[in-house]
N, C-alpha and C positions, 0 to 999 in steps of 0.2 A: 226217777227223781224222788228223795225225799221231800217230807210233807214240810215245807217251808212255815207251814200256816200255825206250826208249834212252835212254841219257844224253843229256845235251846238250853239242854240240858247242863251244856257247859259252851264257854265261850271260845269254842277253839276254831281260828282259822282256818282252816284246814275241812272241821264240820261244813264251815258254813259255803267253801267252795268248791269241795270237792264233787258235789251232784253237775254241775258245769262244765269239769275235766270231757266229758263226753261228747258237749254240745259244742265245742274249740277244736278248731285244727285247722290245718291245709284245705282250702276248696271251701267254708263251711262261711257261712256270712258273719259269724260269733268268732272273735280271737281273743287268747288272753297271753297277756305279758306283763311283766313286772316295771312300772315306771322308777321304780326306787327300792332301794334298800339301807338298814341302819342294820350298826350294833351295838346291843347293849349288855351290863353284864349277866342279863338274861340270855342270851345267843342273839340270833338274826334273826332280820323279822325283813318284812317287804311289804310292800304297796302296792296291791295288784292292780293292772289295768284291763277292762273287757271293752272290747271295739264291736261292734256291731254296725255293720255296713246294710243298710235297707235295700229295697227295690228300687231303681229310678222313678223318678216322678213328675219327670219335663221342666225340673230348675236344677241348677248347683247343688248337690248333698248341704242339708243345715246341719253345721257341725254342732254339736251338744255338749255339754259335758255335767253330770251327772254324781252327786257325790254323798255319801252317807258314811255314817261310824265317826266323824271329827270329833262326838265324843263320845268314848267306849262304853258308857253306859245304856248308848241307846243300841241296842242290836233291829230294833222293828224296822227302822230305815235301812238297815246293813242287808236284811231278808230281804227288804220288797225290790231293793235294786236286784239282788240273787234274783226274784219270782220273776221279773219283766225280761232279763234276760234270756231265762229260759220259756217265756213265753213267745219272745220274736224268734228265736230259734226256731219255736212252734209254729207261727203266726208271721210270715214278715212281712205280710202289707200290712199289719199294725204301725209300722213305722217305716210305709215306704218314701225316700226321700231323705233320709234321713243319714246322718253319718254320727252315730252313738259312742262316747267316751264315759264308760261307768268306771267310778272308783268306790268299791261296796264298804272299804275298808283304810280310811283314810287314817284311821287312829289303832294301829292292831295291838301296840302295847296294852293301852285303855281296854280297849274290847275284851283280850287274855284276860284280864283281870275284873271287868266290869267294873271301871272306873270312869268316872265321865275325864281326866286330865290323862296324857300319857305317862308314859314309866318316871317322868323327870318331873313330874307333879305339874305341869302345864296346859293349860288351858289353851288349845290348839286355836278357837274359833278364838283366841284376841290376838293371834300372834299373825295374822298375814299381813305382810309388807312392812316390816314393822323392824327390818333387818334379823329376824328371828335364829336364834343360833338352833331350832327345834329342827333334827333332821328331816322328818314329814313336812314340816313347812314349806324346807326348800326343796324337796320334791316334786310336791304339788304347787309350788309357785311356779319352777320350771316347767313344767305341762302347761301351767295357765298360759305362760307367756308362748312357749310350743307350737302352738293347737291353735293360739288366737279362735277362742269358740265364737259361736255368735249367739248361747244363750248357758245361764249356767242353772243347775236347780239343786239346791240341795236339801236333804231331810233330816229332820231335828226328830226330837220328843222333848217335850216339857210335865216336868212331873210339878206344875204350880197348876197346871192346867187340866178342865175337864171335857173341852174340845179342840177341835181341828181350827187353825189359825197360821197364818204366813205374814211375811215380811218385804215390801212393794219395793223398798230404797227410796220412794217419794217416787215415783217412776208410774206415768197412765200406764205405759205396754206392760208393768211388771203385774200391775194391779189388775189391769185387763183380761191375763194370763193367769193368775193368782184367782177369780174369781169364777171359772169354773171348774177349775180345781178343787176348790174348797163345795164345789156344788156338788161334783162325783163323789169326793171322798163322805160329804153327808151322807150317801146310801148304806154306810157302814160306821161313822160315829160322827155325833151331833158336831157343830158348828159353836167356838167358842164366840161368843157376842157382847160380852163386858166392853164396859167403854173403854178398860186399862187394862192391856195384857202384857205379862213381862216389864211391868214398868215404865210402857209407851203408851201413847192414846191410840186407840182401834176404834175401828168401824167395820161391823160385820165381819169380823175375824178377818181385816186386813189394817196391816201397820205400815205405815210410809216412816218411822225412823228407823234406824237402827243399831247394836253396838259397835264399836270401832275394833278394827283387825280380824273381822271376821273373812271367810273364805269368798273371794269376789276376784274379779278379771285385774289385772294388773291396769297401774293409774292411767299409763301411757295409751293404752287400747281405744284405737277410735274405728270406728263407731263404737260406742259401748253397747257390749251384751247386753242382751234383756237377765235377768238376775231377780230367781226366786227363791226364798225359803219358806219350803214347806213344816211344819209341824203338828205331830199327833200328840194327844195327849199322852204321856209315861204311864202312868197306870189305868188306863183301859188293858182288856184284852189282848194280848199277845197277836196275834190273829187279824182281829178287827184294826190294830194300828198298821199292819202289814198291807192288809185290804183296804185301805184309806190310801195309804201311801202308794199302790199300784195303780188306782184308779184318779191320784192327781194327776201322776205321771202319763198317765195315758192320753189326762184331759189336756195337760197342756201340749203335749205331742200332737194331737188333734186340729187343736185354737190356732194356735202358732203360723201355720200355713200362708193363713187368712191375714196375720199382719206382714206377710212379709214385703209386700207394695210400698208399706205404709208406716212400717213398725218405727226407725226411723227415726220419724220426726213426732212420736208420740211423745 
């Protein structure tokens, strides 16, 4: 494996998932596939998809879906789905129980370029359900709808910001889930605490509004997923926002278990 825990030197798809190729196949609990593809007048691009199927755990597989790069400027979320991947490969009672849908690269035109919009200048995270002509959009709407997850988590970075902070939807179980998240990832970068983050009111680095058309389970889905956005700060350390974002993920992978009695009627 390459050292995830460095920046990239260039934003090329291919870098960032080629260490993986090895940990995918026939027999192997890690698979990877392409949910989609676009063209532009750049060539072809795709959407990968990595499945991760856990240990039993004496319930139903909790299916997940897990998603980073919506916008290409952020590569630190793009790594730390890469790092967890190849860490259950490593490790699979880390997530036994579990039925993992990573998408490390939802935005790869953006990403190629280190632009937070893709190649058609758009802002992916306001285009969902929204009838969106964005081909990633309808990609990954069609997965949402697919999959029917029963929890979604995605990772941001915010360069307004100089801690770790997430987005509840107004939701106790998101907030619930949200809040030891933001407790692991403090082990590796501070906790943002302003009353006003992004233009919303926060408590503790958790926000119950949030913008419209952003990446969420489709209207029709009931029960509704639990649905969390993680974010690390954009200009901390390369590394430490990598390390933040592993160690949410882990935390809510964790928590989660525990509501699932009850989650529900939270």
């Amino acid at each position: 494996m390459v050292n995830l825990f460095q920046p990239p030197v260039s934003c090329d798809p291919h870098a960032l998932l080629g260490p993986l190729r090895a940990l995918t196949g026939p027999g192997r609990r890690l698979e990877f596939a392409v949910a989609g593809e676009f063209s532009t007048a750049a060539g072809r691009y795709e959407i990968p998809r990595l499945r991760y199927r856990g240990p039993q755990a004496g319930h139903d597989p909790i299916r997940l879906g897990l998603f980073a790069g919506v916008h290409g400027d952020e590569p630190a979320g793009c790594a730390a789905l890469v790092e967890l991947a190849a860490l259950l490969a490593a490790d699979p009672a880390r997530a036994a129980g579990y039925d993992l849908f990573l998408y490390p690269l939802v935005n790869p035109t953006g990403y190629e370029r280190g632009t937070r919009e893709n190649h058609a200048g758009r802002d992916l995270n306001r285009e969902f359900w929204r009838g969106s002509a964005e081909a990633e959009v309808a990609v990954l709407e069609a997965e949402l709808r697919a999959h029917r997850f029963d929890g979604l988590i995605t990772l941001h970075a915010d360069d307004t910001s100089e801690g770790v902070y997430g987005y509840a939807h107004g939701r106790t179980l998101d907030e619930a889930l949200l809040e030891p998240a933001l407790r692991a990832a403090e082990r590796h970068l501070p906790r943002d605490r302003r009353p006003t983050i992004d233009g919303f009111a926060a408590r503790e680095g958790l926000i119950r509004d949030c913008f419209q058309g952003v990446l969420a389970a489709p209207g029709e889905q009931q029960p509704r997923p639990f649905d969390v956005i993680f974010e690390t700060p954009a200009s901390a350390p390369f590394g430490l926002q990598v390390a933040a974002g592993v160690a949410a993920l882990e935390a809510i992978l964790a928590a989660y278990p525990g509501f699932i009695a009850y989650g529900q009627d939270l």
